[in-house]
C-alpha positions as CSV (number, residue, x, y, z in Angstrom):
1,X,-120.3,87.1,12.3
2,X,-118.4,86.4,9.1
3,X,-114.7,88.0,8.4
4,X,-113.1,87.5,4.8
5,X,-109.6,88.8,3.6
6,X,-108.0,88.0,0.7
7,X,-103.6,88.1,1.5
8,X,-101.1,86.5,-1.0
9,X,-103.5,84.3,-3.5
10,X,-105.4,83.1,-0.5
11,X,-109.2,83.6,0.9
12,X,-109.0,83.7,4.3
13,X,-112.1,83.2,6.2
14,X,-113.8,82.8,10.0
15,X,-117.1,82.3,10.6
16,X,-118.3,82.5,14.4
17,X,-121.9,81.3,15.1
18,X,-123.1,79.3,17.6
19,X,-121.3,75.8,16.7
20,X,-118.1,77.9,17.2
21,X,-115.6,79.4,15.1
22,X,-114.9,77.9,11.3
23,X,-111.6,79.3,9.3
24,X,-110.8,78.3,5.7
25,X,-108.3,79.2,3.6
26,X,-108.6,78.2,0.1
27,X,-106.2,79.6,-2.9
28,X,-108.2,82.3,-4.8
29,X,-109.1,81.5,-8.6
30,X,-106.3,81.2,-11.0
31,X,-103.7,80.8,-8.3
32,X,-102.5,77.9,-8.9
33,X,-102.0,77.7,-12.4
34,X,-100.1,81.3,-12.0
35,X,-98.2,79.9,-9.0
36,X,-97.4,76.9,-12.0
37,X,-96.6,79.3,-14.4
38,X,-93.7,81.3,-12.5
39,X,-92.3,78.4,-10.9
40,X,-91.9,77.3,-14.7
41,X,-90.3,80.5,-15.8
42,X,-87.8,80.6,-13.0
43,X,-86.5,76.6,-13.8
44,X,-86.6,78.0,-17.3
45,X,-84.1,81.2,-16.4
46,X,-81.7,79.2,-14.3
47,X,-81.5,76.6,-16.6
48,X,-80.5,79.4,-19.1
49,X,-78.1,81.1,-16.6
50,X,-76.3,77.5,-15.7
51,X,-75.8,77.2,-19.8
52,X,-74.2,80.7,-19.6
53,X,-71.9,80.4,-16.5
54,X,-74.0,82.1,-15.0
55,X,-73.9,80.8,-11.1
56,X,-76.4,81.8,-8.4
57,X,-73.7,83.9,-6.5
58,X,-73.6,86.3,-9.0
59,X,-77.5,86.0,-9.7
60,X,-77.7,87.1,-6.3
61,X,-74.8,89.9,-6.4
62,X,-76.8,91.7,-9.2
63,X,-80.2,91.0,-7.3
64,X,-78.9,93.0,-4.4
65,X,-77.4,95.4,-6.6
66,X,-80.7,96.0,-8.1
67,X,-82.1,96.6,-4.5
68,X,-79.9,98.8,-3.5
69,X,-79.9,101.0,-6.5
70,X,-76.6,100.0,-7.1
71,X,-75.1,99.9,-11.1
């Protein structure tokens, strides 16, 4: 018996057979270089914001604002 699933950039996997039960997880393709890529655009935008004045306490006021459906 095999179960796959893929949840969050990761193939999950257990196999059952009679060794016993065998579970990998391994980051599907192009996961890592996208995880790369958006860490590398957020340093990139709070470097920005901390050029501006910008401070993460009003990052995270208009955040929430956006959330909430707040303007």
């Amino acid at each position: 018996m095999i179960r796959k699933t893929r949840l969050a950039g990761y193939d999950f996997s257990i196999e059952k057979n009679p060794e016993g039960i065998h579970v990998s997880v391994k980051p599907t393709e192009g996961h890592a270089e996208a995880r790369t890529e958006v860490f590398q655009m957020f340093d990139q935008f709070r470097k920005t914001a901390r050029q501006n004045g910008v401070g993460p306490t009003e990052i995270l006021a208009y955040w929430l604002k956006q959330q909430l459906g707040m303007k």
